[in-house]
N, C-alpha and C positions, 0 to 999 in steps of 0.2 A: 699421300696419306693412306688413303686405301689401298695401296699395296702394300703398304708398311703393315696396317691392318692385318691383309690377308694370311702376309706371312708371317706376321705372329701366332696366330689362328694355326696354323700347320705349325707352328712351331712346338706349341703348349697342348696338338695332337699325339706327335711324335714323342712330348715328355712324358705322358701319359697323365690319366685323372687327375686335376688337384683336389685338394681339400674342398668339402663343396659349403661348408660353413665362411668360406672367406668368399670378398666379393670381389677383390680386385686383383690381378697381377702385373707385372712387369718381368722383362726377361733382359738376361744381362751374359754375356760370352765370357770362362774363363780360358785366357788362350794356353797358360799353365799354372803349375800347384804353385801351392806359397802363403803366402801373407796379402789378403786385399783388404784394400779400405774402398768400400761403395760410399759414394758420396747420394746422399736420400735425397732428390729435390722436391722443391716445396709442394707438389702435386702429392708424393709421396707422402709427406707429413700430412699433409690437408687427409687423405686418405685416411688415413692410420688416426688411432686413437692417440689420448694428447702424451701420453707415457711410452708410445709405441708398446705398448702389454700384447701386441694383436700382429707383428713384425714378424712374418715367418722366411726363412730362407732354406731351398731346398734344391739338391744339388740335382747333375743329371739324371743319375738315378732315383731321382725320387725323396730322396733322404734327407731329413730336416738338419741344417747344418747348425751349432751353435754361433753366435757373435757375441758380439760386445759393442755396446752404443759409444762411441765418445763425440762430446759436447763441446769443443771452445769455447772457452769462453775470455773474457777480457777482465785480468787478473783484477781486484780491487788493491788498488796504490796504495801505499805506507803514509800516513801525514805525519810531520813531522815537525816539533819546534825547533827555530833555531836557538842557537846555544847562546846566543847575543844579539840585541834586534838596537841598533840607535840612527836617530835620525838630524841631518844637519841639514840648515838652507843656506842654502848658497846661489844668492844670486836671484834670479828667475827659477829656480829650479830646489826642489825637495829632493834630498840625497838621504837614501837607507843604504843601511849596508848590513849583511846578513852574516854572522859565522854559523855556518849548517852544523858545526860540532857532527857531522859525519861523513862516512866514505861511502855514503849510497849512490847510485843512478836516480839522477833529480833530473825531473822534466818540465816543472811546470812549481808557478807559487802561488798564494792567492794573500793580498792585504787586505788590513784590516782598516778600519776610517767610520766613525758615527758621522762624516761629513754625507751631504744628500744635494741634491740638485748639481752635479761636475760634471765634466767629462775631460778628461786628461788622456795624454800623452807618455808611453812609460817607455825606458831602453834600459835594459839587463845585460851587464856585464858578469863574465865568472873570473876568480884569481885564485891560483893559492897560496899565494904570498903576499898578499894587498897591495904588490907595487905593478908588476905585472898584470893587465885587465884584458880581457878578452870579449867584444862585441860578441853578446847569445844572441838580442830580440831587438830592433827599434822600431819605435810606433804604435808600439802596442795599445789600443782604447784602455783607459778604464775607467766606471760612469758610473750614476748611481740618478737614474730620473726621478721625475715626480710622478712618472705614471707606473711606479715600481719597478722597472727594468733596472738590472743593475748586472755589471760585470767588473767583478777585483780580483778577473785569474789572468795571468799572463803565464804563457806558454814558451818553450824555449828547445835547443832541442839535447838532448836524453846527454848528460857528463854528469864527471862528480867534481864538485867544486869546495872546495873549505871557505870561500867565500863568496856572495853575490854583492853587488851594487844594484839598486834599482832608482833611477834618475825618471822621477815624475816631473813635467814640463807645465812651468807656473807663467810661462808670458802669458795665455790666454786671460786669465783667472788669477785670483789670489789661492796662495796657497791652502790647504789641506790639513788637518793632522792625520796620523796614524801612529797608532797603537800596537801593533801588532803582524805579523805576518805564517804562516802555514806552509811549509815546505812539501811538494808531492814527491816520493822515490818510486819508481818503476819497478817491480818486483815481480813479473813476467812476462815473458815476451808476447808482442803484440798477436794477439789472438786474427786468425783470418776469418773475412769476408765476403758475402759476395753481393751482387744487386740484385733489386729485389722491384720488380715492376709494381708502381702504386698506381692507381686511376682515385681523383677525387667524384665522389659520387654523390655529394648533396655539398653546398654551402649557403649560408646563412649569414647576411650582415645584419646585424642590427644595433642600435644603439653603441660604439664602443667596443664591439666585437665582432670580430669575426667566426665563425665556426662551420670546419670544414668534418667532412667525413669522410676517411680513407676507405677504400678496397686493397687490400694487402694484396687480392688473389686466393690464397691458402691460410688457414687456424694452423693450430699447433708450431708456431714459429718462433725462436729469437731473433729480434729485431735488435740491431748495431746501432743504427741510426735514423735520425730522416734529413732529411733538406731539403729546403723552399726554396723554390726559385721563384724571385722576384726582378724585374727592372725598376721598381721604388729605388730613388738614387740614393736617400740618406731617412734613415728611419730607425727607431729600437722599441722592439716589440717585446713582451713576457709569452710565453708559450707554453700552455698547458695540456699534456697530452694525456689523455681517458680510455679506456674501455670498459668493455657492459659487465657486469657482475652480479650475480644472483644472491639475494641476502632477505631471509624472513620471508619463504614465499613470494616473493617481490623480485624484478631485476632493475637495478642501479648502472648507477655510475658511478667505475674508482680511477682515481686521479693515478697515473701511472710515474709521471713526471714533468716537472716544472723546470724553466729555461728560458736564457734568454736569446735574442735575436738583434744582429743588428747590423748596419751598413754605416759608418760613421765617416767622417770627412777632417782631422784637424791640421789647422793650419802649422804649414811647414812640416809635415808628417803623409806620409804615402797613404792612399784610401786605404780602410781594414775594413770588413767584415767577417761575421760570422753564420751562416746560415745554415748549420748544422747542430740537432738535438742530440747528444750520444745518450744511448739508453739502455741495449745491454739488460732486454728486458723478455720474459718467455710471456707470450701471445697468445692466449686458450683459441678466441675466438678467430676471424679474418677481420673484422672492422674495428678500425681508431677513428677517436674524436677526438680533435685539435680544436683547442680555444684559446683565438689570439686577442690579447688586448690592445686594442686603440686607443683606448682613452678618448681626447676629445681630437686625434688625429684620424685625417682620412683610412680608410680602411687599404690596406696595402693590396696591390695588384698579382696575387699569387698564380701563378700561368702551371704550376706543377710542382709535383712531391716528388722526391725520390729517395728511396729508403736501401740498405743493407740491411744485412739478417747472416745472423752466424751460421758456417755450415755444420750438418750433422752428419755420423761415418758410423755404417755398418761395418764393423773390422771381423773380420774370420781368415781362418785358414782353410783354403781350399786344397782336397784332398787331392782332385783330379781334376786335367779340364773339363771344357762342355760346355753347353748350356746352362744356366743356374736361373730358378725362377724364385722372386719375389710376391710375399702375398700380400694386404692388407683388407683390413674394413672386417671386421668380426668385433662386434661391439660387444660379448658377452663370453668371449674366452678370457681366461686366464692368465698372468703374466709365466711366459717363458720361464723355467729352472736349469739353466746350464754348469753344468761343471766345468768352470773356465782358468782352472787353473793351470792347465797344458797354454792356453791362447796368452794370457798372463804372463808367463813365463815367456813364450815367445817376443811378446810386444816391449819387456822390458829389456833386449838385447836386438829391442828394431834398429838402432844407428845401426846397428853391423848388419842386417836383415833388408832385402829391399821387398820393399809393400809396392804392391801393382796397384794403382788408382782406374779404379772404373766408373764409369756412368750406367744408369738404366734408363732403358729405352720408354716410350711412353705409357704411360697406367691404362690398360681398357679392362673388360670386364672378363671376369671367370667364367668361361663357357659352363664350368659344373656345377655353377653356385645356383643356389636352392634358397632362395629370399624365406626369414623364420619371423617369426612376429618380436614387433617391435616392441620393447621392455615388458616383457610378458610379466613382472614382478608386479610392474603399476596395477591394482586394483580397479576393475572397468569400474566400480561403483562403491557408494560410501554408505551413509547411513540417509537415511528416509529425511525427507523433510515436509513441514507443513508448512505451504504456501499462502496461507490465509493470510500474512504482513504482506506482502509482495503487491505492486502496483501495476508490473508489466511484466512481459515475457514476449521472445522473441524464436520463434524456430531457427536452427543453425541446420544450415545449409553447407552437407558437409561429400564429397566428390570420391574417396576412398576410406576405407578405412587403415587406421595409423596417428600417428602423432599430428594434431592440426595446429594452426596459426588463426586466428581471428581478431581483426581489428575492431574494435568497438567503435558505433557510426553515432548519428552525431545525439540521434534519440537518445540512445543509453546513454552519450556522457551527461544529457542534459537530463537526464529525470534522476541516472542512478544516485547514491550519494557521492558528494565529493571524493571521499579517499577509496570509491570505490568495492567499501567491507560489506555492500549488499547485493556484489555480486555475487551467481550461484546458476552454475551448470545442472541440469537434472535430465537423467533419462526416467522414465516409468515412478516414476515420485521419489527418486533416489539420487545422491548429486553425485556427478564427477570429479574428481581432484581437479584441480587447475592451478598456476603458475603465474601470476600478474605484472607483463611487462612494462614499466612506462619507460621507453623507447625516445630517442633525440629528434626522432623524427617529428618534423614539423606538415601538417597539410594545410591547405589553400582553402579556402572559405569565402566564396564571392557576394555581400550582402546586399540589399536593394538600397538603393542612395535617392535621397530629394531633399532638394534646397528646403531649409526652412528658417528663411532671413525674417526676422521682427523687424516691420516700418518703423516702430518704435525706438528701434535701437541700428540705426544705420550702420553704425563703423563695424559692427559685431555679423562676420560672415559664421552660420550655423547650417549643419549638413544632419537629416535623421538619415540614420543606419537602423536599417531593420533587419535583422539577424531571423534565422530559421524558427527558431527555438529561445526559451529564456533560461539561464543558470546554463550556457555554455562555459568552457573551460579555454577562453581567447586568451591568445599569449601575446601576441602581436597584433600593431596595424599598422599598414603600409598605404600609402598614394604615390601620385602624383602630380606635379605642376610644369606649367609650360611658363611661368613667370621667371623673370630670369632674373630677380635683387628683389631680396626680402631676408626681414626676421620675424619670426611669428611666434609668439606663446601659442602652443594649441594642446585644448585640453579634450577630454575624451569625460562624460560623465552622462549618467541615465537620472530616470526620475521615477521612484515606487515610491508606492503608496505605502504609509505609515501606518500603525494601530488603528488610526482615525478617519484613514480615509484619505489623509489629507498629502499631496506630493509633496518631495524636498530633491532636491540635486544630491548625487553621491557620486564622489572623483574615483573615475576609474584608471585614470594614468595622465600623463602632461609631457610634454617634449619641447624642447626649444628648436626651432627649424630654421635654420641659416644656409642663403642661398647667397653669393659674391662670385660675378663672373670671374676669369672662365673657370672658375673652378666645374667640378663632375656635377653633372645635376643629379646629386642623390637624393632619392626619395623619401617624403617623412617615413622617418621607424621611433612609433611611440608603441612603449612595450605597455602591455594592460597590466596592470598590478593587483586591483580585483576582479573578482570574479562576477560579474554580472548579475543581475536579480530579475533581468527583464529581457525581454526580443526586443525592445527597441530602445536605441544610444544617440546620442548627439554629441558632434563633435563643433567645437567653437574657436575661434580664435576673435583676437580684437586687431584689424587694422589701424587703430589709430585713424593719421592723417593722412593714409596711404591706398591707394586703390587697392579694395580687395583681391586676394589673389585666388585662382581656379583651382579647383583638385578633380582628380578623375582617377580612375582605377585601385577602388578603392579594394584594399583585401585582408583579409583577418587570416592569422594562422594559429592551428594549435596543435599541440602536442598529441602522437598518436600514440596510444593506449593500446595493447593485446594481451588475450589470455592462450596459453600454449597449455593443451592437454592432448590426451591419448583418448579416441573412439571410433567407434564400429561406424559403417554407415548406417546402416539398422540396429531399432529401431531408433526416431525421431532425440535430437536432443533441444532441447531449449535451454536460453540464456533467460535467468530470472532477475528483476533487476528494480527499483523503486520502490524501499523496503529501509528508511534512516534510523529503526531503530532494533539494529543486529550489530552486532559486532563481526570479526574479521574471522573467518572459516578457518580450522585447523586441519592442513593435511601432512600428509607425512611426504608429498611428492616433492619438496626443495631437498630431500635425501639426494634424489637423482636428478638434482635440476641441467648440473654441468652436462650429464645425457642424453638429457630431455631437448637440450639447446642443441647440443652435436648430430640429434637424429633428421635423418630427410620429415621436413614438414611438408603437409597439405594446406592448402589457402581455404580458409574454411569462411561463411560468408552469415550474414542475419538476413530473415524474411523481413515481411511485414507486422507492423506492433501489434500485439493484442493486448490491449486494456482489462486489468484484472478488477478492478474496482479506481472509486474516483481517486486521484492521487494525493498525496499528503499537501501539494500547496493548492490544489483545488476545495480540498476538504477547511484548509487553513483558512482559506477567503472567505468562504462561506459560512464558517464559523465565525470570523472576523465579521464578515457582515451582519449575521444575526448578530452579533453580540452588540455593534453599533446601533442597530433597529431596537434592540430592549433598552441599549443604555438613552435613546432620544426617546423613547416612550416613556420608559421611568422616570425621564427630568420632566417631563408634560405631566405626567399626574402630580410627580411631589411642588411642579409652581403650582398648577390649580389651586393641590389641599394649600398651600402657602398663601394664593391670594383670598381662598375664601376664609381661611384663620384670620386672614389681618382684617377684612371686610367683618367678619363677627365682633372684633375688638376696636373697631373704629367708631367712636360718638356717634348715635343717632342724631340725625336732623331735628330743632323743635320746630313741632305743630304749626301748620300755617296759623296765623291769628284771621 
């Protein structure tokens, strides 16, 4: 690799200067003139801006060549009705029969059925004369669970037929209706592929779900596909696949595509599954969020992802051979203006034309690139603010200057307010724009555990959990047990103090926890549903008639929160924070958030709290308490005047005689 290095390094000497606003290069051999298509790989795109506006290509001499991007992509299919849909039983078996009323390339159908809880058996036959039948598909699944998964396409491969048969298999099961059926016709050729290395880098079981977090590798991508690989023998799962999106100052989550999964088994029918998402979808960012549902089934055993991604082809005409270098990473040039109507002209007489296919060699850096400040548009600073609401503030602990990253720790989520609208970055009494991510990421929270069994109440095992801080934002709790058969209601619930003083229980979540060897001994996951009002929680279950059962490693998780802005290391910034009655900062930085997210961040960190004044639930208790103190003082003076009024109006005694 280091030689490879070196002589790139003498290579992009020998080219002379590049551009020194760009950061990256690649270098690529034309061994003669003509028509090439450079195939970009994905380190290329990761590089490059998400439009490629920033794609330079520059021949041996020096000379910036024009291209042309072409995309494949995977044509969307014609649906179609058929011209006649009727259905007869015959037997064990539902027989449809379709006249497609056309001469398209059909590949695939999908039925229709308000029927719910099946799973059947389908084989597709093509004719064009109804007497004649031709075996397309047999064994096809098609199902409709109760934990929502459902599949009514069946696949077949690519003819055109004036008629189908589709023979649904009723021994299991009693029949079905349907209503209805969707014809797909193929209306261009299969667009190519290629693999695309995924690493999962976080998963998440809890209750019902699973949720995985992909590493693509490289942003800027069309992603084909994905596929789980599972050895789960028989399962069907719904699969919902996410990425992060910036909306209102805020970064989200948007659903990209829903689908289903599944491995099925029917008797007298060859095993089917399905363990591929098509998607066919362009990818801003490098990470997806996968969430799969379990429902009340074991969480499935995913071992790996494996994804496809459409290629992308720089096409030009090279004038001469040589050396030819690629440039990327200039985030504030301008998109290319070529006059490509000579390249045009050529590529629409390619069958007759042969186009050379090349690769580039691997991305390092411009020896002549000159690093320029990072969205110099962003405003270092906004307007003034007075801090006299504010409860705390924290210095930010920041290592260069540029765009930072900072996670918000456990202080701020627990003092600032809930949605967050009182945060407020400030240098010199002036605040900075900021960008507010809540992020899928979950962190670990180890809390201090002690028995606290009531004599009173034997059957009832009760555990305090003492948390850091109170009005944390816990999303989860997790244990475990060494007990090997049980079911257990276990509820999760704290105890504050009311207006009066006086405590009451309030449910913060509840799980039903079923252990039946040999199943997996998965651990309770009861997910918290409120949000806490105190540092300290009790968790309970009732054993009945059953010997209590042990929990140990106990852990709470919560969602991680970050603000991304742009700043100097000097002078000092602080995070302002404990402040519930502001509303949410307007800045004009979600213009350029997509940018803001694309640029190399710094990990940027909080000191230690500093205390601005007493806090809003300090001030509230204390207020809360005086106000108890005058209301039991004021009920003692008004019984007094009450019993010496009644003692004035109560008969005298007579006179001893």
């Amino acid at each position: 690799m280091r030689t490879l290095f070196v002589y790139f390094l003498t290579a992009l000497a020998a080219f002379g200067e590049l551009p020194a606003d760009w950061k990256n290069a690649q270098q690529f051999d034309v061994a003669r003139t003509g028509l090439i298509r450079l195939n970009l790989p994905a380190e290329t795109l990761n590089a490059a801006r998400s439009g490629l506006e920033d794609l330079r290509i520059f021949d041996t001499a020096g000379r910036e060549v024009p291209y042309l991007i072409e995309r494949p992509a995977r044509g969307t299919a014609a649906i179609l009705s058929p011209k006649k849909f009727t259905v007869d039983l015959s037997g064990q078996a539902t027989v449809i029969t379709l006249e497609t009323g056309s001469s398209q390339i059909l590949n695939s159908l999908t039925l229709e059925t308000p029927a719910s809880g099946f799973i059947k058996a389908v084989t597709v036959e093509g004719s064009t004369d109804q007497h004649t039948w031709r075996p397309l598909a047999s064994g096809q699944p098609i199902f409709r669970q109760s934990n929502g998964a459902n599949q009514l396409w069946v696949e077949f491969p690519e003819s055109s037929w004036s008629f189908l048969r589709v023979t649904v298999d009723d021994r299991r099961a009693e029949a079905i209706p349907f209503t209805g059926a969707k014809l797909h016709a193929v209306t261009e050729m299969a667009a190519p592929s290629e693999s695309l290395p995924v690493a999962i880098t976080d998963r998440i079981e809890s209750e019902g779900q699973t949720r995985l977090t992909l590493d693509l590798g490289a942003a800027h991508l069309t992603l084909a596909s994905l596929r789980f690989e599972t050895a789960d023998p028989l399962f069907t799962r719904n699969v919902t696949v996410s990425a992060r999106q910036v909306a209102e100052n805020a970064i989200t989550e948007r659903v990209l595509a829903r689908d289903a999964i599944y491995r099925v088994d029917i008797e007298g029918f060859k095993r089917a599954e399905r363990l591929d998402v098509p998607l066919d979808l362009a990818v801003e960012g490098r990470e997806l969020l996968v969430l799969i549902d379990n429902a009340d089934s074991q969480p499935l055993q995913i071992s790996g992802v494996r994804a496809t991604r459409r290629p992308v082809f720089a096409v030009f005409l090279a004038q001469q051979a040589g050396s030819y270098q690629v440039m990327t990473g200039n985030p504030r040039c301008a998109a290319p203006r070529y006059d490509l109507t000579g390249l045009r002209g050529t590529l629409a007489s390619a069958p007759s034309v042969p186009i050379a296919a090349l690769s580039l060699s691997t991305l390092v850096a411009n020896p002549a690139y000159h690093p320029t400040e990072s969205l110099p548009e962003i405003q270092d600073l906004g307007t003034a603010l007075d801090t006299a609401g504010w409860g705390y503030r924290k210095p930010v602990k920041l290592t260069r200057t540029g765009v930072q990253q900072l996670d918000l720790d456990l202080d701020v989520l627990a003092r600032a307010d809930a949605t967050f609208q009182d945060l407020r970055l400030l240098r010199d009494g002036k605040q900075r724009p900021y960008i507010l991510e809540r992020t899928s990421i979950s962190r670990k929270l180890v809390p201090e555990i002690s028995s606290a069994n009531d004599p009173k109440r034997p059957t009832i095992s009760r555990w305090k959990i003492k948390l850091p801080h109170a009005n944390l934002p816990i999303a989860r709790l997790t244990s475990v047990s060494t007990s090997a058969l049980f079911r257990r209601q276990v509820t999760l619930y704290e105890q504050p103090a009311d207006e009066r003083g006086e405590k009451y229980d309030r449910q913060l979540g509840q799980a039903t926890w079923v252990r039946t060897p040999p199943a997996t001994k998965a651990p309770l996951e009861l997910m918290v549903n409120t949000r806490p009002l105190t540092d300290t929680l009790i968790l309970e279950t009732d054993n009945g008639d059953n010997p209590p059962i042990d929990l140990a490693n106990f852990q709470f998780f919560y969602p991680v929160t970050r603000v991304l802005f742009k700043a100097p290391v000097e002078p000092s910034t602080y995070l302002y924070y404990g402040n519930n009655d502001v509303a949410y900062p307007q800045y004009d930085l979600d213009l350029i958030a997509p940018r803001l997210l694309a640029e190399e961040k710094s990990v940027a960190s909080l000191s230690a709290e500093e205390p601005l004044k007493k806090s809003g639930a300090s001030e509230l208790f204390q207020i809360s308490g005086t106000k108890n103190i005058i209301f039991w003082v004021a009920l003692s003076v008004v019984v007094l005047v009450l019993l010496a009024v009644i003692a004035k109006l109560l008969p005298k005694s007579p006179p001893a005689s």
